[in-house]
C-alpha positions as CSV (number, residue, x, y, z in Angstrom):
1,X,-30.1,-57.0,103.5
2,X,-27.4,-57.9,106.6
3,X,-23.9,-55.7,106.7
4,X,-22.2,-58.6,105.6
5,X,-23.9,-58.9,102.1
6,X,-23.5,-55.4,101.0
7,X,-20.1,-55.2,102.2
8,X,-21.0,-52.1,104.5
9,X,-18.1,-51.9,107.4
10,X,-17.7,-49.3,109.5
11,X,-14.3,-48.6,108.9
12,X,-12.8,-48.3,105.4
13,X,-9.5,-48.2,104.0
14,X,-10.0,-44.9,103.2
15,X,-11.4,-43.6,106.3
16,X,-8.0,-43.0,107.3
17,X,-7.3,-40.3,104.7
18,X,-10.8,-38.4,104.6
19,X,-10.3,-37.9,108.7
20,X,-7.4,-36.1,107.8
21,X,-8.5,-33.8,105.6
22,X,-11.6,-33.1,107.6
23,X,-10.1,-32.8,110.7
24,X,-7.4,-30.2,109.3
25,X,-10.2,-28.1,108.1
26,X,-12.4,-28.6,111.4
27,X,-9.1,-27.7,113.3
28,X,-9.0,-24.4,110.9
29,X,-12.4,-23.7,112.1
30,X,-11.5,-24.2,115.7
31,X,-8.8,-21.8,115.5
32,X,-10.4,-19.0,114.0
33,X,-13.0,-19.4,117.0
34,X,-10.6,-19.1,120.2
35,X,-8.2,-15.7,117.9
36,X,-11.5,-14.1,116.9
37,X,-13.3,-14.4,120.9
38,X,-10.2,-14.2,122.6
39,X,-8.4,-11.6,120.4
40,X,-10.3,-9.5,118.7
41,X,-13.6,-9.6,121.0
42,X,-11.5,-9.9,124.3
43,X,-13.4,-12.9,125.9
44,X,-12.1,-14.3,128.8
45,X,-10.7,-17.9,128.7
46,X,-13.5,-19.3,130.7
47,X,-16.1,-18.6,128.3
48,X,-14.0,-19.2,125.4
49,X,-13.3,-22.7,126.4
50,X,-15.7,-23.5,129.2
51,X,-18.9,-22.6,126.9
52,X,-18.5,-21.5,123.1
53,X,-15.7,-25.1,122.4
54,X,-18.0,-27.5,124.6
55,X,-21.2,-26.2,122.4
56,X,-19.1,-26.7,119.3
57,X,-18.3,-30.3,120.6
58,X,-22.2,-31.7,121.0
59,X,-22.8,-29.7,117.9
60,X,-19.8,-31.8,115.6
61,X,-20.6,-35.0,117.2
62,X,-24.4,-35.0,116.6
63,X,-24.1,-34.3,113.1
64,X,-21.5,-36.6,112.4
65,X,-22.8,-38.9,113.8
66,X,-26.1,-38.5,112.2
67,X,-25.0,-38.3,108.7
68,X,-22.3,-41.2,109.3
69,X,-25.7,-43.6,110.4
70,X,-27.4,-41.6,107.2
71,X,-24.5,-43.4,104.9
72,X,-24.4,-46.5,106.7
73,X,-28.6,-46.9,105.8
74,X,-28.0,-45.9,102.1
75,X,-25.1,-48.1,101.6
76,X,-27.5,-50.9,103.0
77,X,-30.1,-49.8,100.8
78,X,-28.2,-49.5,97.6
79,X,-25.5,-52.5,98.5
80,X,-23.2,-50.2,97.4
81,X,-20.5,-47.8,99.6
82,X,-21.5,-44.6,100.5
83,X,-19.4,-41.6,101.6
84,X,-21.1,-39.6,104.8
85,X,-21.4,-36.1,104.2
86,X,-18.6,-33.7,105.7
87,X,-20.0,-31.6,108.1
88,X,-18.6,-28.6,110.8
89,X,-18.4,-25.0,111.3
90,X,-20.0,-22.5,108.4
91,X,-17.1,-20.3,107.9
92,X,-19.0,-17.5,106.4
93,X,-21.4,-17.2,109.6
94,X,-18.6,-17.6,111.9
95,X,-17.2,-14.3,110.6
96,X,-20.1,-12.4,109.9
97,X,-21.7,-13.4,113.4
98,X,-18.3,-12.4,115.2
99,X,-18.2,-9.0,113.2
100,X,-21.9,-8.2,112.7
101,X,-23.2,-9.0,115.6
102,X,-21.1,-9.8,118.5
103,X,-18.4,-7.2,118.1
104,X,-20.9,-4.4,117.7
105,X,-22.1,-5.5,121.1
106,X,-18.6,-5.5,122.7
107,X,-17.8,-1.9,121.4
108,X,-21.4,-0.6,122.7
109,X,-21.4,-2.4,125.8
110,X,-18.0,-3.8,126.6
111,X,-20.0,-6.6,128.2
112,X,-18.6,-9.7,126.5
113,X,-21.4,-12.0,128.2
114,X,-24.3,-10.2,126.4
115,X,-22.2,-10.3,123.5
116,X,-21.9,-13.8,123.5
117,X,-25.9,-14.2,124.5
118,X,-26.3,-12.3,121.4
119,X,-24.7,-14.4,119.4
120,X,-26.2,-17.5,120.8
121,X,-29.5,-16.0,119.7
122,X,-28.3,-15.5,116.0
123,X,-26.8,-19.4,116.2
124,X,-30.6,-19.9,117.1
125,X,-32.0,-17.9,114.5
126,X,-30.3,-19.4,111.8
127,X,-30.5,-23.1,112.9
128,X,-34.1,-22.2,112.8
129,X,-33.9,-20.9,109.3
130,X,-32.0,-23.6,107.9
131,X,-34.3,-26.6,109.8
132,X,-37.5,-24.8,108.1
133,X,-35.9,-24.9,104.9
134,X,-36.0,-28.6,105.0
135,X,-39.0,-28.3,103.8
136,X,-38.6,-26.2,100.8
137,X,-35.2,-27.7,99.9
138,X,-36.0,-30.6,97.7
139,X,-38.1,-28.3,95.7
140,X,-35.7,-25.6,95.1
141,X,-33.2,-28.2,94.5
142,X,-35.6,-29.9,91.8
143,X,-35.8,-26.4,90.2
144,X,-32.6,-25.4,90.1
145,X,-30.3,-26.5,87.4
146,X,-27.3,-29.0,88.3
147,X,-24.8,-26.3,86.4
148,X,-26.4,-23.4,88.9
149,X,-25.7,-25.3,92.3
150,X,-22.3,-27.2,91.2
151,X,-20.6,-23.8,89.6
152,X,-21.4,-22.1,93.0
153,X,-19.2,-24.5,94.7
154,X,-16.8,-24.7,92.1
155,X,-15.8,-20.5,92.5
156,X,-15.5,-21.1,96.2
157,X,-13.3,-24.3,95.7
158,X,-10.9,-22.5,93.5
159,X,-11.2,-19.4,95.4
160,X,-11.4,-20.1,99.2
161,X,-10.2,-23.3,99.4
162,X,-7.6,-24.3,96.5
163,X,-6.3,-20.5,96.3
164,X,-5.7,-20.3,100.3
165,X,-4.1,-23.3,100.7
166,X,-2.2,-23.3,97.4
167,X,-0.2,-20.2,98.5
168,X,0.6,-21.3,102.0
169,X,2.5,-24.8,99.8
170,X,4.3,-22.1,97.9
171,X,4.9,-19.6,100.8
172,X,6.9,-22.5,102.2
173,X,8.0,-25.5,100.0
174,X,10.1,-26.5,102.2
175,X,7.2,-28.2,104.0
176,X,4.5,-27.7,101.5
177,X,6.1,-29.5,98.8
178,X,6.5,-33.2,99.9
179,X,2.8,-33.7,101.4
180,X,2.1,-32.2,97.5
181,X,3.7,-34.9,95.9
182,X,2.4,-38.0,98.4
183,X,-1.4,-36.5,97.8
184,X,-1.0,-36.2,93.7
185,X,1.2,-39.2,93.3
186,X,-1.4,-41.2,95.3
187,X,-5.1,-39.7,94.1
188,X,-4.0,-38.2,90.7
189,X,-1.0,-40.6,89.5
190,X,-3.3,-43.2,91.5
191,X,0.0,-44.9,92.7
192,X,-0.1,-46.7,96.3
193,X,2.3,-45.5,98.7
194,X,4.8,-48.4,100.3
195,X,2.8,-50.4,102.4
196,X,-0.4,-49.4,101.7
197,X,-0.1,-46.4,103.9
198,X,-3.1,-43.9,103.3
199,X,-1.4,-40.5,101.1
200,X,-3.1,-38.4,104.1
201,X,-1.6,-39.6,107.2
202,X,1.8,-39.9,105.2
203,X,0.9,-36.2,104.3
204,X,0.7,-35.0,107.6
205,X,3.7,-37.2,109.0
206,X,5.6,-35.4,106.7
207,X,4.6,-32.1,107.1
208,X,5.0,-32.3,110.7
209,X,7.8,-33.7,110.9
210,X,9.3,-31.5,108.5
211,X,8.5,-28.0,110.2
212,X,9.9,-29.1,113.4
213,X,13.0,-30.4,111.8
214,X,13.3,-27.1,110.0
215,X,12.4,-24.8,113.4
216,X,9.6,-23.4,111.7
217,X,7.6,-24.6,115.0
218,X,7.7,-23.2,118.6
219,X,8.5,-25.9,121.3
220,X,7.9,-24.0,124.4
221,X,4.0,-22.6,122.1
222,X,3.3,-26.0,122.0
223,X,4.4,-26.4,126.5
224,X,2.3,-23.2,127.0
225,X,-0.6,-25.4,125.1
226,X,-0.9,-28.2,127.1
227,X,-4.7,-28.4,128.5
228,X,-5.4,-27.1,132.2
229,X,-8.8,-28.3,132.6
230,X,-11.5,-30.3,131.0
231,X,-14.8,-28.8,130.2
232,X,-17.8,-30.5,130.0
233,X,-21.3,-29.5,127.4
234,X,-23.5,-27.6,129.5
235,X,-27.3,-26.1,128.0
236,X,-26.8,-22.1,128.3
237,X,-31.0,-21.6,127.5
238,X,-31.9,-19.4,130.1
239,X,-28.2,-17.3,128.9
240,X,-29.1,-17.4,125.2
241,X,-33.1,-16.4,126.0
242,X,-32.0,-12.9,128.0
243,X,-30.6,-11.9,124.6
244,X,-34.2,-12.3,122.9
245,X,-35.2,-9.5,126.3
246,X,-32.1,-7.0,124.3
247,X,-33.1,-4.6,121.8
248,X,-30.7,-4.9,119.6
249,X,-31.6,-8.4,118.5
250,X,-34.0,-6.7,115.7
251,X,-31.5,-5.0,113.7
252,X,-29.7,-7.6,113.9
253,X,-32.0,-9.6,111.8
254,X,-30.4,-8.0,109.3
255,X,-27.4,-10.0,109.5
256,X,-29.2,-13.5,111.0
257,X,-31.5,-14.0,108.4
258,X,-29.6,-13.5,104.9
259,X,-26.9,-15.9,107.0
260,X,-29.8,-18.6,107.6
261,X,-30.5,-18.3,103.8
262,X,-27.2,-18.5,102.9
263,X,-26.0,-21.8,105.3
264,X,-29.5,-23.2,103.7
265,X,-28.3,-23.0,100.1
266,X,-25.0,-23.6,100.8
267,X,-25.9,-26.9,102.1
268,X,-28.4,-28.0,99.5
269,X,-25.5,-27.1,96.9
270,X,-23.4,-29.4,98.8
271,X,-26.3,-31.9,98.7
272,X,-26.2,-31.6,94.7
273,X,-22.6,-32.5,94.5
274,X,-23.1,-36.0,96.8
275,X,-25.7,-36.8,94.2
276,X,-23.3,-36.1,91.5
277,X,-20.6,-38.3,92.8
278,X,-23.6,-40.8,93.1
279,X,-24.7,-40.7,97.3
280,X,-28.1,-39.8,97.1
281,X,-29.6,-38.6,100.1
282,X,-33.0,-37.5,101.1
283,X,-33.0,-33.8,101.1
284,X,-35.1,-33.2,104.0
285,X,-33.6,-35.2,107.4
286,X,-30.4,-34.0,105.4
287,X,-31.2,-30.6,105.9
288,X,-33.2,-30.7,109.0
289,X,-30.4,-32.4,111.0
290,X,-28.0,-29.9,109.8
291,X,-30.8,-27.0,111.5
292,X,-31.1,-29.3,114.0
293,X,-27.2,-29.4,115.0
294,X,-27.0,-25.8,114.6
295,X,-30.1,-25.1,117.1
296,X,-28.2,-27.5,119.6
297,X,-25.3,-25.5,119.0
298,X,-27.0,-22.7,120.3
299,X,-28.5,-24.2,123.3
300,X,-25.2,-25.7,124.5
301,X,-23.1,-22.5,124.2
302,X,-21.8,-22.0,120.8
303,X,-22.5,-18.8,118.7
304,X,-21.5,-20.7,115.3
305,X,-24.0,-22.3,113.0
306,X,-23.0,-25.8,111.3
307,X,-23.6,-26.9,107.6
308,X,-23.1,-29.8,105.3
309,X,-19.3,-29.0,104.2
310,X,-18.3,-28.7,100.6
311,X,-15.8,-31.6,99.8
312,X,-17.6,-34.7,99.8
313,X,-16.6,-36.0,95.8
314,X,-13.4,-35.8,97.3
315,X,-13.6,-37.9,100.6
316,X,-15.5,-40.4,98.5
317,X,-12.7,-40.7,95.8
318,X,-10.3,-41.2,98.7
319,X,-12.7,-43.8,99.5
320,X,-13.9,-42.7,103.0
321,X,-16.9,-44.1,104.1
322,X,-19.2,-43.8,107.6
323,X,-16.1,-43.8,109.9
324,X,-14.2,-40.9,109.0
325,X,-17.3,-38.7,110.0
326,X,-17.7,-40.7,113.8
327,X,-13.7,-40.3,113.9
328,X,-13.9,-36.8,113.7
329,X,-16.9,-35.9,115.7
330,X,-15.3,-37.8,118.3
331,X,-11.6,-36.4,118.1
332,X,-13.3,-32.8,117.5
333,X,-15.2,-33.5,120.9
334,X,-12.3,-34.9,122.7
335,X,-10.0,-31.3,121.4
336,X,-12.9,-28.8,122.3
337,X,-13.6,-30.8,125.8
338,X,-10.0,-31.5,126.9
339,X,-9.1,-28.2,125.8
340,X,-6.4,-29.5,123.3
341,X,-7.3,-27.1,120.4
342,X,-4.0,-24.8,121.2
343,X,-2.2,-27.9,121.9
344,X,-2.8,-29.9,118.4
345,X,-2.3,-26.2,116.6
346,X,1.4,-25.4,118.3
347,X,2.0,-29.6,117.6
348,X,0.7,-30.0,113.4
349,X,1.3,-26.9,110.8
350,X,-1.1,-26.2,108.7
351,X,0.8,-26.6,105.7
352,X,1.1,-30.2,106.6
353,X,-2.6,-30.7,105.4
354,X,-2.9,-28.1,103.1
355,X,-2.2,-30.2,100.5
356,X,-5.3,-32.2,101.5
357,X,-7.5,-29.3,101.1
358,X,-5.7,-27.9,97.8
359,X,-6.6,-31.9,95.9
360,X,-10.4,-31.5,97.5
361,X,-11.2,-28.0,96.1
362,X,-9.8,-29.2,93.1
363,X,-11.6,-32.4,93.1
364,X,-15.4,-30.1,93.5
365,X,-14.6,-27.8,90.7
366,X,-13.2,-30.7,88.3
367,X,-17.1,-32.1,89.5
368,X,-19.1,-28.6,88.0
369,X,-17.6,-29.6,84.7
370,X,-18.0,-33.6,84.6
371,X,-20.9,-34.1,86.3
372,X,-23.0,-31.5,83.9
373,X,-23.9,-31.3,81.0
374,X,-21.1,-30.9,78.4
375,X,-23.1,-28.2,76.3
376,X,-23.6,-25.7,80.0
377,X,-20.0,-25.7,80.4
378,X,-20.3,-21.5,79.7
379,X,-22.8,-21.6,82.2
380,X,-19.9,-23.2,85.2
381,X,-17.7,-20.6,84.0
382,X,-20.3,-17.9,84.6
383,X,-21.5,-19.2,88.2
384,X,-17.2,-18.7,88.9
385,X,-17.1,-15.2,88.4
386,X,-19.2,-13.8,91.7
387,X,-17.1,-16.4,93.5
388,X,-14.3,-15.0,91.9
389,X,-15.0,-11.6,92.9
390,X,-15.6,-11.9,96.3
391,X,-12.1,-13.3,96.8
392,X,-10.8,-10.8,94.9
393,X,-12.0,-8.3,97.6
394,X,-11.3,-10.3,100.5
395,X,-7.6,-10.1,99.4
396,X,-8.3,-6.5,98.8
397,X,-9.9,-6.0,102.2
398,X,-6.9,-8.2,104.1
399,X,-4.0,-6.3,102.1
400,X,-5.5,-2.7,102.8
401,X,-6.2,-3.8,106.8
402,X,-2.3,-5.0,107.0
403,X,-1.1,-1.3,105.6
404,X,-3.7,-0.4,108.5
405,X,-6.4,1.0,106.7
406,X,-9.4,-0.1,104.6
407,X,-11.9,0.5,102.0
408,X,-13.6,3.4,103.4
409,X,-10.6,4.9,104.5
410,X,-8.8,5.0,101.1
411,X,-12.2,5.7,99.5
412,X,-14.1,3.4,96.6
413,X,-13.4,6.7,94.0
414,X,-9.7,6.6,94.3
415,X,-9.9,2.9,94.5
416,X,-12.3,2.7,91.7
417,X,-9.3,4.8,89.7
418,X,-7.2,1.1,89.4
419,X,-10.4,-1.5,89.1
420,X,-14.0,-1.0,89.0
421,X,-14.5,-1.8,92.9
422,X,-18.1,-1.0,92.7
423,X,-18.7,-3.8,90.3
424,X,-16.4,-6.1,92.7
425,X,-18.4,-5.3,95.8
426,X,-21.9,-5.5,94.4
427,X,-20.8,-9.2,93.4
428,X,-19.3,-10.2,96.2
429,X,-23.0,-9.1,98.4
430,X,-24.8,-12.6,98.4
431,X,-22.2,-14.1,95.3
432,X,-23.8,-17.9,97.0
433,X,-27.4,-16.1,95.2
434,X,-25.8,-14.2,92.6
435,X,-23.4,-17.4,91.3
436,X,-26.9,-19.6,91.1
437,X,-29.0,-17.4,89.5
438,X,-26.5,-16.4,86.8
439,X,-25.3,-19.8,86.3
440,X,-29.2,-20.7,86.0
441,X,-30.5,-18.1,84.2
442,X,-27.4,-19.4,81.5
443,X,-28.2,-23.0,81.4
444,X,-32.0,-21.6,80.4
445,X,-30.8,-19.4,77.4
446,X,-28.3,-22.7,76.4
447,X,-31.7,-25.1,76.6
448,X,-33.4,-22.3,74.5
449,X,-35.5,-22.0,77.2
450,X,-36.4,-18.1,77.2
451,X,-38.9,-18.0,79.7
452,X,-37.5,-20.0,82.2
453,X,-34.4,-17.8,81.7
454,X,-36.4,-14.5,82.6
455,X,-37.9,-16.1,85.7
456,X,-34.5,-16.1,86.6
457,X,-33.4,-12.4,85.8
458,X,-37.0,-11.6,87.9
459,X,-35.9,-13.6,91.0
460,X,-32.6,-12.0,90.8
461,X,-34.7,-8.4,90.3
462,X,-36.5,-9.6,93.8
463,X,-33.0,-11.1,95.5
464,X,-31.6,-7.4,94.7
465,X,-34.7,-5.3,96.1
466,X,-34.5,-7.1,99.3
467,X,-30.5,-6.1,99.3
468,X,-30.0,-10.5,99.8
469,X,-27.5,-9.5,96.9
470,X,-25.8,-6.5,95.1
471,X,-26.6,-4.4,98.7
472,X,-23.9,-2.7,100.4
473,X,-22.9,1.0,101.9
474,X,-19.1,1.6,102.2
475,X,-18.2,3.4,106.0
476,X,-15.1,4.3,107.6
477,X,-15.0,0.9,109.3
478,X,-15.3,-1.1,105.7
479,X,-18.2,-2.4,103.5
480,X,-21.4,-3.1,104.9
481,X,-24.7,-4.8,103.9
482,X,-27.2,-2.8,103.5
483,X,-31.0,-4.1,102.8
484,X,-33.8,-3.0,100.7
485,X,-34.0,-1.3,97.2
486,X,-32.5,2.2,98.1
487,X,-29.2,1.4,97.6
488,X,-29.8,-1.6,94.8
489,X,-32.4,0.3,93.1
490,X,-30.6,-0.2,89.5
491,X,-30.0,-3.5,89.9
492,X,-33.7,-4.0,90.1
493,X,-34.0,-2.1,86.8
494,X,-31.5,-3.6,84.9
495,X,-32.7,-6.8,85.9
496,X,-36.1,-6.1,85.0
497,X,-34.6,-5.2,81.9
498,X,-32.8,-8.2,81.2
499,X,-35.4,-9.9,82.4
500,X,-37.9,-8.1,79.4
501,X,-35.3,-8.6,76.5
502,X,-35.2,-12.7,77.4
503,X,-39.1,-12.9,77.6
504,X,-40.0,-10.6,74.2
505,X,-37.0,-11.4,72.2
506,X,-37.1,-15.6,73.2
507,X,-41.6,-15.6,73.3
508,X,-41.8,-17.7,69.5
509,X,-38.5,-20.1,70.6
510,X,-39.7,-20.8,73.6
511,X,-42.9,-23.0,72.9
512,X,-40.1,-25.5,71.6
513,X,-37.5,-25.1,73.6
514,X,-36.5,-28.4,75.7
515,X,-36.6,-28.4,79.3
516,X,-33.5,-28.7,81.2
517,X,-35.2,-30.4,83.9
């Protein structure tokens, strides 16, 4: 079949609009990169953007690429459109590899070139992870009931992404309100705009121009950000292979590891909800060029692993195609290499793409309750709760830093005196895990499937002896992970226990019971 018969072009109508909101969130990610190295772990500007932005670069533009030629073959193949996966920094490992790893380094040491070595090798250690996993994905995907993997996204899209962005609209209507209206009228009244002009760019036209009319935005911010030099991708392997030489690289496996397992389901998940909104891609290349991105991350200079982004229902019902994903692998190139990141930052608010962002998490967790079953509806609801409660602390955590304490300062007993913060912590540890295995072991007891459903409780019994979830130790600093069954040690009985009531009280049903595969 030729391009012209099945329609496939390069460059849709909606290409315009899924950019947008990808490039707002890649910009997000961008940001938190040069205020987390450059504020709170003191890099110098040269390795900031002369090596960690250029290794984001070649990391955003092989992947996009990649999965922008992946929806090009399958719209040839099928004759129908197909939306490219979304696909840029994993937020999760970003933090957790600046604040587990790398900032332990710089208060040892003060040296922030073996911190960044270090966290070079944990980029490396998880892009290993992740590529392995290809291997393993399309059976755990086959496994694992639609309900489990869509409710997990769901709880972070209402959480982390509709929550967030919803309250910077209302924090500021001023701005936030008219990009609202242009993205509902156009993708939920499903009402052109004048023109034909994509709701997205009219979005962030608005938003822009808005804030600057209003003085919310800092002129001479946005003179200071106009780029000095121009930095090209350079391979850092002999840099990243004198942190494999440093002895503490093993306990930081610790922290590598669970983050490899976690960027691996995240992005099979992710996976799931393509096929859903009917893309369905082979889940091995899929997954392997998402290790593979993050492994060239590494070797170019960036400490942060990639992933298949949550979202892509949404940039397919914007109709976006292949060329949103080229367009921004090759704008997110041209920012990190032209060092423009502070300059596009000072020049487009946030709030003038939150809007965006606030329809697409909307759009995934509207998907967790179409696109499954109608009776394991309880079962979405349940695989929202750990998502739930792990935003719950994080807005804990960030309120208690801004009075200038935290957690272990104030103390989990008198916290525990207003909400049971034990119960809150233990779910947030691993809630990617602990929303898929509930959500699962729920769509089993729906299907009267007993058996299946205490298979479930058992991996969740193992997931919790390991410390992958429910593991944690509170210090002065703030929560910490904390591995192996000494600390989760009744977690792995009560699962057990659970685990024991599904198998004896469900043993006569379940020789009947239909299979939800």
């Amino acid at each position: 079949m030729n391009t012209m018969s099945t329609g496939f072009r390069w460059w849709r109508r909606g290409d315009l609009d899924g950019f947008f909101g990808l490039f707002v969130d890649n910009l997000i990610q961008l940001i938190l990169i040069v205020t987390l190295c450059s504020g709170l772990l003191g890099m110098p500007d040269s390795l900031v953007f002369g090596r960690i932005l250029p290794g984001v670069a070649i990391s955003l533009l092989m992947g996009n690429l990649f999965y922008a030629w992946q929806a090009r073959k399958l719209s040839l193949a099928t004759g129908k459109p197909a939306t490219a996966l979304p696909y840029g920094i994993n937020t999760v490992s970003l933090f957790a590899f600046v604040l587990f790893v790398m900032l332990p380094v710089i208060k040892s040491t003060g040296d922030a070139e073996l911190a960044w070595q270090m966290g070079l090798a944990a980029c490396l250690g998880s892009g290993i992870i992740e590529l392995a996993g290809a291997w393993v994905g399309a059976r755990i995907k086959q496994i694992t009931p639609r309900a489990a993997l869509l409710a997990t996204l769901a709880g972070i899209a209402i959480t982390f992404i509709s929550m967030d962005f919803a309250f910077r609209i209302f924090a500021d209507p001023l701005i936030g309100f008219a990009p609202l209206a242009l993205i509902f009228m156009q993708y939920i009244g499903r009402i052109n705009l004048p023109r034909g002009i994509p709701a997205g760019l009219a979005a962030v036209l608005v938003g822009t121009v808005l804030a600057w009319a209003l003085g919310r935005m800092d002129g001479q911010a946005l003179v200071a950000a106009l780029p000095q030099h121009m930095y090209w991708p350079t391979p850092y392997v002999l840099d990243m292979a004198q942190a494999f030489v440093a002895p503490e690289l093993i306990g930081f496996m610790a922290v590598i590891v669970p983050m490899g397992l976690f960027n691996l389901l995240g992005s099979l998940q992710n996976l799931e909800s393509a096929e859903a909104a009917g893309d369905v891609y082979p889940v091995k290349p899929s997954l392997a060029a998402n290790g593979l991105g993050t492994i060239v991350a590494a070797c170019f200079g960036s400490c942060f692993p990639t992933t298949i982004y949550i979202g892509h229902p949404a940039w397919k019902s914007m109709g976006a195609g292949a060329g949103y994903s080229v367009a921004n692998g090759v704008v997110m190139t041209l920012l990190c290499c032209f060092g423009l990141v502070g300059f596009v930052a000072a020049l487009i608010p946030i709030e003038a793409g939150a809007a965006i962002l606030l329809w697409i998490g909307i759009i995934i967790a509207a998907q967790a309750f179409k696109d499954t079953p109608n009776h394991h509806a309880a079962a979405v609801v349940v695989g929202l709760i750990p998502a739930v409660a792990a935003w719950g602390l994080l807005m804990l955590e960030s309120g208690l830093r801004a009075a200038g304490t935290s957690v272990g300062t104030v103390g989990v007993q008198a916290l525990s005196m207003q909400l049971p913060i034990f119960g809150m912590i233990a779910l947030e540890r691993g809630f990617l895990f602990t929303s898929m295995i509930l959500a699962a072991m729920t769509v089993c007891l729906l299907d009267k499937a007993y058996k299946k459903a205490a298979n479930w409780a058992l991996g969740a019994g193992l997931f919790s002896a390991l410390g992958l979830i429910h593991g944690f130790r509170v210090e002065a600093g703030g929560i910490v992970n904390a591995y192996g069954p000494s600390t989760t040690w009744p977690f792995v009985i009560g699962y057990l226990l659970i685990a024991g009531c599904f198998y004896i009280l469900g043993q006569k049903s379940d020789s009947v019971a239909p299979d939800h595969d």
